[in-house]
TIBA-788045 format. One record per residue: x, z, y of N, C-alpha, C, O in turn. Coordinates in steps of 0.05 Angstrom, whole numbers, plus 5000, padded with zeros to 4 digits. Atoms other than C-alpha are relative to their C-alpha. Layout:
BEGIN
XZYXZYXZYXZY/...
REM end
This chain:
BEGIN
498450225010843633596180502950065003503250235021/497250005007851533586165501149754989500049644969/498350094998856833146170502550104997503750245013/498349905012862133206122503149865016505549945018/497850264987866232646157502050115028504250005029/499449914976868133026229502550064992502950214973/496849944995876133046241499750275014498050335031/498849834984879133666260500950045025502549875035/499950124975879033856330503649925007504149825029/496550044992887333766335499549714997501549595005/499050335004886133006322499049845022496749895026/500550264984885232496368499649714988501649584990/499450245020883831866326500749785022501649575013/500550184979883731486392503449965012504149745021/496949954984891431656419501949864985503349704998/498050075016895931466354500449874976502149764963/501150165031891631266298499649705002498649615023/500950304999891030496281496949964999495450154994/502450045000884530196285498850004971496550074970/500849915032883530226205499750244995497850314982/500849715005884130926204496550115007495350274994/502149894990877731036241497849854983495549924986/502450075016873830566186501650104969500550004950/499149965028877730816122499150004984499349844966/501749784997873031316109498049814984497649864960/502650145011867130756093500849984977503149934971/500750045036865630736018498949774994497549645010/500750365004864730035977498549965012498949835033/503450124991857529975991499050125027496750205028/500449894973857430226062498450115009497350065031/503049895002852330646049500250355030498650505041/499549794988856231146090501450045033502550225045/499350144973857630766156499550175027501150245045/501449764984853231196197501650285002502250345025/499049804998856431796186503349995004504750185012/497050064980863731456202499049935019500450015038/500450114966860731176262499750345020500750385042/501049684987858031996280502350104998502250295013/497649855005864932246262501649905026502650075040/498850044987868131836307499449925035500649845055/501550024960863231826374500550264999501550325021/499349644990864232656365503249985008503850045031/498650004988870932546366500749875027502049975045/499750024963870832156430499150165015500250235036/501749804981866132616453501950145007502250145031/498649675006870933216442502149915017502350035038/498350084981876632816473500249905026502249885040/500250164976874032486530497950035023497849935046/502049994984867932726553499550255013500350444999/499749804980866533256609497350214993496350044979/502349774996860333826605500750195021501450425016/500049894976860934056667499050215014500150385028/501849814992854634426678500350264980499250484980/499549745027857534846614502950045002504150074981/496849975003864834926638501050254993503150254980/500349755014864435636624500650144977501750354974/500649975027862635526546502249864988502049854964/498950275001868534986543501650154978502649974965/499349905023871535476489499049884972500249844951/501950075027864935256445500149794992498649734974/501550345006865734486445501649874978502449634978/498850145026868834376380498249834992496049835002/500750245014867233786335497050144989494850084999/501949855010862534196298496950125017494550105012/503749954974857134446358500549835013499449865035/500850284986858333736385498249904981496049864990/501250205025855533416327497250214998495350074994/501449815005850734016322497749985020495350005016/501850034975847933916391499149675000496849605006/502150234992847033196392499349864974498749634976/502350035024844033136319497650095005495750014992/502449854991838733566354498749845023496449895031/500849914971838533276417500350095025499250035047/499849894969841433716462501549975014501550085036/497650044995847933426467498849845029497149675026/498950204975849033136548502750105007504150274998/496849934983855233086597498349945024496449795025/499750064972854733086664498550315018498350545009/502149874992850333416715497649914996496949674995/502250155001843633476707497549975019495149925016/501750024965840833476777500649514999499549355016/499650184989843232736771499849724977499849814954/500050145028842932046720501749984986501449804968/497650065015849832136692499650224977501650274964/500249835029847332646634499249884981498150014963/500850265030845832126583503150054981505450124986/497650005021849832096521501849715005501549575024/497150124988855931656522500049754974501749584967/501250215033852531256456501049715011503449645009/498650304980853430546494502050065005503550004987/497950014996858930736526502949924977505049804979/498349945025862130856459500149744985502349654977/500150275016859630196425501749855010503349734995/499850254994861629746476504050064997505749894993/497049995005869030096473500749914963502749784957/499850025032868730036392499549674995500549594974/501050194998866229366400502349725005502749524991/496950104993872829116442501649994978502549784969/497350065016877429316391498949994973500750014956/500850165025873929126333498949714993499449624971/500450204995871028506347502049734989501049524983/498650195011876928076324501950074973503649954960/498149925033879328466262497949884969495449864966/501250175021878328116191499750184978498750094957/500249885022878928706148496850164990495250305003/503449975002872428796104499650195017498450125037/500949754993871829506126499149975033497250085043/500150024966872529286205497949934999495950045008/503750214997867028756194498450155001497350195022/501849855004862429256160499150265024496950375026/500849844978863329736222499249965021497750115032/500850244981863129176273496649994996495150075014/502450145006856428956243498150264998495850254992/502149795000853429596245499250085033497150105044/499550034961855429666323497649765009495549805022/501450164985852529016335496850024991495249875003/503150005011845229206293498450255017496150265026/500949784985844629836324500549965028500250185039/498949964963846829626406497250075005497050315010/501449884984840429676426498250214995496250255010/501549795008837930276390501450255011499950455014/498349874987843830686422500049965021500550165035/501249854979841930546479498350065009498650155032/501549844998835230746478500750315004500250485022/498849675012838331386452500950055038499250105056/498550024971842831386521497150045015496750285022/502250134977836731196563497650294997496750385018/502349795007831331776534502150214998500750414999/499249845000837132246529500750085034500950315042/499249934974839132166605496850105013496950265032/501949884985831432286623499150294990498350475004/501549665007829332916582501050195010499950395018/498049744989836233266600499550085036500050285050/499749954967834933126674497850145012495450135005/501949734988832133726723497949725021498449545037/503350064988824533476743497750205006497050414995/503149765009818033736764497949875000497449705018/502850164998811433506748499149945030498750085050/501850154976808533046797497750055003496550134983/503550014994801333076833498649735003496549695015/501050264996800832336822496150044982493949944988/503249985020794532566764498050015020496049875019/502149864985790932896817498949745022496649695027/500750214981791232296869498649804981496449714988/502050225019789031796807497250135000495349995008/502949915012782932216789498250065020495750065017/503449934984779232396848499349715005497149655014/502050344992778431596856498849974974497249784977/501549995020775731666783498150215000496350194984/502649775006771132286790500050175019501850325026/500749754980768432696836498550304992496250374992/500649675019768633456804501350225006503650274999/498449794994770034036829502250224981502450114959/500249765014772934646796501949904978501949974955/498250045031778534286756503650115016504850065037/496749994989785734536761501949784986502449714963/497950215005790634006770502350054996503749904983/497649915002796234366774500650104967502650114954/499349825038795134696699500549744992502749714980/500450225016793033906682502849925004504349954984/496950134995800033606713502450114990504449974987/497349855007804934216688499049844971500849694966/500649995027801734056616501049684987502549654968/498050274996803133216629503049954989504049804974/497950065001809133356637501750134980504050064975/498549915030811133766578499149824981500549814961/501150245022807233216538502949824998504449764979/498350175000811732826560503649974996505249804988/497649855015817533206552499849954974501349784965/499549975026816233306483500249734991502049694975/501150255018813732566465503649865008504549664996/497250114994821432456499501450124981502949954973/498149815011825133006454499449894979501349814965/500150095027822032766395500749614984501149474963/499950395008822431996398503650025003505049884988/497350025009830232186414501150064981503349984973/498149825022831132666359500149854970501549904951/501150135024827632116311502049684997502149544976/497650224990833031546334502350074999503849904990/497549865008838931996332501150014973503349934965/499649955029837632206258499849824989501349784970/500450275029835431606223499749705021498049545012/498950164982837331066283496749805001496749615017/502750064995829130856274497050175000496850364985/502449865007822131116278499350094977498649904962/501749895027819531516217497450035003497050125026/502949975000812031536208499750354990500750414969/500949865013809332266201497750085007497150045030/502350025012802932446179497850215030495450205037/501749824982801333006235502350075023504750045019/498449934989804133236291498550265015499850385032/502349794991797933776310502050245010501850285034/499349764989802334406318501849915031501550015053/498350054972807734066368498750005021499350125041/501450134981803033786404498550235017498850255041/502049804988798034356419502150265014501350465026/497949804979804634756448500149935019501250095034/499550084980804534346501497949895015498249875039/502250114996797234006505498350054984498249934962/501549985010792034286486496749835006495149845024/502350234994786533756472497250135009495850105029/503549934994779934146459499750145035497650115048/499949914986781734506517499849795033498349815052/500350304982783433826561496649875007495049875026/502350214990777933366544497750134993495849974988/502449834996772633926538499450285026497950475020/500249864986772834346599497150135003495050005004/502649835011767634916594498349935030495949945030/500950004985766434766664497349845011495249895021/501250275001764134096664497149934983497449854960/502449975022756434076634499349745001499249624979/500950315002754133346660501949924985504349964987/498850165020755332926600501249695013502649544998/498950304982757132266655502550125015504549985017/497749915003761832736679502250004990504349904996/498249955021764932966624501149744991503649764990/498850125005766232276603500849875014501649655007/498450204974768732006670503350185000505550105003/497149884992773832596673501649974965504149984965/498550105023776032446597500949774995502949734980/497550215007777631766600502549975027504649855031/496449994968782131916674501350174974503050024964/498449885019784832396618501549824984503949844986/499450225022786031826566501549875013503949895007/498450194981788331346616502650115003504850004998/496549864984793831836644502349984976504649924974/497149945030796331976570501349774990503549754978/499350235010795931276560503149845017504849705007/498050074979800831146624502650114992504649984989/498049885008805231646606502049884972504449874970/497950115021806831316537500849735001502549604989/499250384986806830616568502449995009503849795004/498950034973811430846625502550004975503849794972/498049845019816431216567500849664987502949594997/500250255021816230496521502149745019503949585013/499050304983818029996578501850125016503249945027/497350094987823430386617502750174985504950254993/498249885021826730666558500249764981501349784960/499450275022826629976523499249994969499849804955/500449955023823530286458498549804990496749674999/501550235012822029856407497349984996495949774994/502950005009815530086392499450305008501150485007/500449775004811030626407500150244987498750294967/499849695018813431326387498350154975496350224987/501649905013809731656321499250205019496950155027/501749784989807832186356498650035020497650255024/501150114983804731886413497249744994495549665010/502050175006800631396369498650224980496450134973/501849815010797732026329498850065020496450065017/501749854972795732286399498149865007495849945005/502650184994791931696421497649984985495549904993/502450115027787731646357499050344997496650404991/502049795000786432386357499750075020499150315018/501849964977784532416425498149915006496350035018/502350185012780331836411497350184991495150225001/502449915021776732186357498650185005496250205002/502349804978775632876396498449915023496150015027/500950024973773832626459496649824983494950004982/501250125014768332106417498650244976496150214973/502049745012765732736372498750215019496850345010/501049744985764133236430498449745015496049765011/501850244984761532496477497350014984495150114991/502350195009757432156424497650134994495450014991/503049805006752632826411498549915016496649795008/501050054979750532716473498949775012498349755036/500550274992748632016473498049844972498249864947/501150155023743931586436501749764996502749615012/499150235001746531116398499549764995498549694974/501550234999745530436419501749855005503549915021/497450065004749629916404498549645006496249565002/500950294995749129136423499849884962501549814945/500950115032745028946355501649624982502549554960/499850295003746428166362502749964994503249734985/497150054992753928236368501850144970503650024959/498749835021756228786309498850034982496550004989/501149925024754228966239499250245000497950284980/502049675001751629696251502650095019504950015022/498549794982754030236301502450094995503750165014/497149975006760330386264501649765002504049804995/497950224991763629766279500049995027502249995038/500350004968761329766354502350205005504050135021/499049814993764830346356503149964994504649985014/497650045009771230216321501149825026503149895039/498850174977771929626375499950105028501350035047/499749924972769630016429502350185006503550215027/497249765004774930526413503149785017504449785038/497450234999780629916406499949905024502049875037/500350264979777229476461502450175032504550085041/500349834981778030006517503050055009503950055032/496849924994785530176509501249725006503649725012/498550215000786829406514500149865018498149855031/500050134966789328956575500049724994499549575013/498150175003791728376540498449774990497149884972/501250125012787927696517501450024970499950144955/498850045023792227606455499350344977499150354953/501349845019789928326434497050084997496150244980/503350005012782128246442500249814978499349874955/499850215016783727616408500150084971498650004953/499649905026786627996350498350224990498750334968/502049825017780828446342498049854997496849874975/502650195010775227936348500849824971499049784955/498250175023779527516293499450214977497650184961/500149875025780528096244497050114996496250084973/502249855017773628476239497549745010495149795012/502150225009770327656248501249884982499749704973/499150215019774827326200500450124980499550024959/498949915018778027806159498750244986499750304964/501249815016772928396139497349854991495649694999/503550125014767528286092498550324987499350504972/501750164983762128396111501549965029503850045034/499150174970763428096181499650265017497350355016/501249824989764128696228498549895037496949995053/501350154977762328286288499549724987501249584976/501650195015756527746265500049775019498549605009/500050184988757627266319502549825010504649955015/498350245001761926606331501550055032500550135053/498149964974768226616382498049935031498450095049/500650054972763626276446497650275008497450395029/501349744983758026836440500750285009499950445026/498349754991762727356437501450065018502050295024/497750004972767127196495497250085026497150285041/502049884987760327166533499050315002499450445023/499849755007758627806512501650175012501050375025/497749764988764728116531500050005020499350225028/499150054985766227856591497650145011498350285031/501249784977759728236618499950344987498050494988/499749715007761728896590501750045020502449875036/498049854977766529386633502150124979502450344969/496749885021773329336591501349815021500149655036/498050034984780229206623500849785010502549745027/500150304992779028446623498349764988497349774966/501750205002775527856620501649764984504049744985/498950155023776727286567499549785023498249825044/500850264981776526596602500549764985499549554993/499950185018778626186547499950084977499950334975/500349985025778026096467502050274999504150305011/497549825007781026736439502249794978501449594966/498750005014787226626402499549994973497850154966/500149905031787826546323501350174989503550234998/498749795007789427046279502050054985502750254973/497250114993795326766274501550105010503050285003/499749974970796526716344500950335002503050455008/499649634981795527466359499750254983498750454992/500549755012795927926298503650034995505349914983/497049745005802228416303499750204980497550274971/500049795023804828946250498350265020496250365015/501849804988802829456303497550025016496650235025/502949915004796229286318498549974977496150014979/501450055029794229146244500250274990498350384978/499949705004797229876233497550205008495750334997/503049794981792630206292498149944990497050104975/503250075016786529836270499650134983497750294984/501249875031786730056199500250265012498050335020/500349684997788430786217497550105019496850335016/501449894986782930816272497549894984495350014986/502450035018778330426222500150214977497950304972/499849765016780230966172498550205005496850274990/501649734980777631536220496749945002495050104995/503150034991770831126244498449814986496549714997/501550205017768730666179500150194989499050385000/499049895026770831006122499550294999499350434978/501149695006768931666134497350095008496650325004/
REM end
């Protein structure tokens, strides 16, 4: 990507220029806002901000490999033994913010109002850029979760935890690099090569070692679980609006392997009274399993009893709560579910269809 907009490093827009100067630049239809707003966080960058751990390179930090580095990504300041390597994104708003805030000229407004749509997407940015840059090492927390889930010899934890934590790396590098460039999530279609550089599934949730099939699926869902934590943990203290694409491909095709190498191995027998044939059991058992929340059983008993035809679950809200409630998923219903109303979100109406895609439809 390039940005035609970047001042020359001799300028300072910040020292002598009026505050119009720094929105001039926007075109009628302010189609090009974004890229004055990137023009003029590099130049702060360039003027104001320290790289420390690169004082060395301090020849290289023109406008040009600023903008270069943190269109990518790789742009921090600080040290990174410590939390001050985050980008300077917030910082930058809330100064731009000050002195624009009371100016009436269109152009101000239009830059103002982009400041205030984007605050909290900048600082996501900030917040996921101060963790990926910062020096870590995989934890042995996996290994303490799983032996209270399975008792199996002969697994290395240490391969499993270094591998975690490049997951997690990456599912950080890419959810920043996808907020940087286009200031929201893009949907793409695969993410198979990234992924297998860093986690390799068949290899994960099929260990050659492991032959008991009650095994195998005790140590695959501590697998599931962990991955599941990891993108939980990433979501809620990075403030992201929504789970990462490339983190909701992972779940659904880890789903689908772990569930193709399992289900050989199993007859399938499915509560007759409750579902319309074994491919619906399944679809919910898939959904049910990852879920904590009443408001989202709610929204799956609702959509595949109200909204698919045929009915993929054939029974009325009180037998179904019964039902559930003696199964072994993450919680127990205690009152009427919700309507589907009540409890259907864009992103679980998304997941559903894509994981009904995978286990109806094909």
């Amino acid at each position: 990507m390039k940005n035609n907009l970047l001042y020359p490093d001799t300028i300072n827009i910040f020292k002598n220029e009026k505050l119009e100067f720094r929105v001039s630049r926007i075109n009628d239809e302010g189609t090009n806002i974004k890229e004055v707003f990137e023009a003029n966080l590099i130049n702060y960058i360039h003027n104001y901000k320290q790289f420390s751990d690169n004082s060395e390179l301090a020849h290289l930090f023109n406008s040009e490999w600023i903008y270069n580095e943190f269109i990518n990504g790789l742009l921090h300041a600080g040290d990174k033994s410590s939390i001050g390597c985050a980008l300077p994104c917030n910082e930058f708003i809330r100064f731009e913010f000050n002195k624009f805030q009371n100016e009436s000229e269109p152009k101000c407004k239009k830059y103002l109002h982009f400041i205030q749509t984007h605050f909290d997407t900048f600082n996501c940015i900030d917040s996921l850029s101060s963790h990926y840059h910062r020096q870590n090492k995989p934890l042995d927390t996996f290994r303490i979760y799983a032996r209270d889930k399975m008792q199996i010899e002969n697994i290395n934890f240490s391969t499993i935890e270094n591998s975690f934590y490049r997951l997690e790396k990456l599912i950080s590098k890419t959810a920043l690099i996808d907020l940087i460039q286009n200031l929201h999530f893009t949907k793409t279609e695969s993410y198979e090569k990234e992924i297998k550089q860093v986690f390799d599934m068949d290899y994960f949730l099929n260990p050659a070692l492991i032959l008991n099939p009650n095994e195998k699926i005790n140590y695959q869902q501590a697998i599931i679980a962990w991955v599941n934590k990891i993108i939980q943990d990433l979501k809620f203290n990075h403030n992201l609006p929504e789970i990462p694409p490339i983190a909701s491909w992972l779940l659904i095709e880890i789903e689908n392997r772990k569930l193709t190498s399992v289900i050989n191995e199993e007859i399938k027998e499915y509560p007759k009274h409750v579902f319309l044939n074994y491919k619906a059991f399944n679809l919910f058992d898939i959904l049910a399993k990852e879920m904590t929340t009443h408001p989202q059983i709610s929204f799956l008993f609702r959509q595949m009893n109200e909204k698919e035809k045929p009915q993929l679950i054939v029974v009325e809200n009180s037998d179904f709560i019964k039902w559930f409630n003696h199964q072994q998923y993450n919680l127990t219903i205690d009152y009427a579910t919700k309507t589907y109303e009540q409890s259907k979100t864009e992103d679980r109406l998304v997941l559903y269809n894509v994981v009904k895609s995978l286990k109806i439809n094909n």
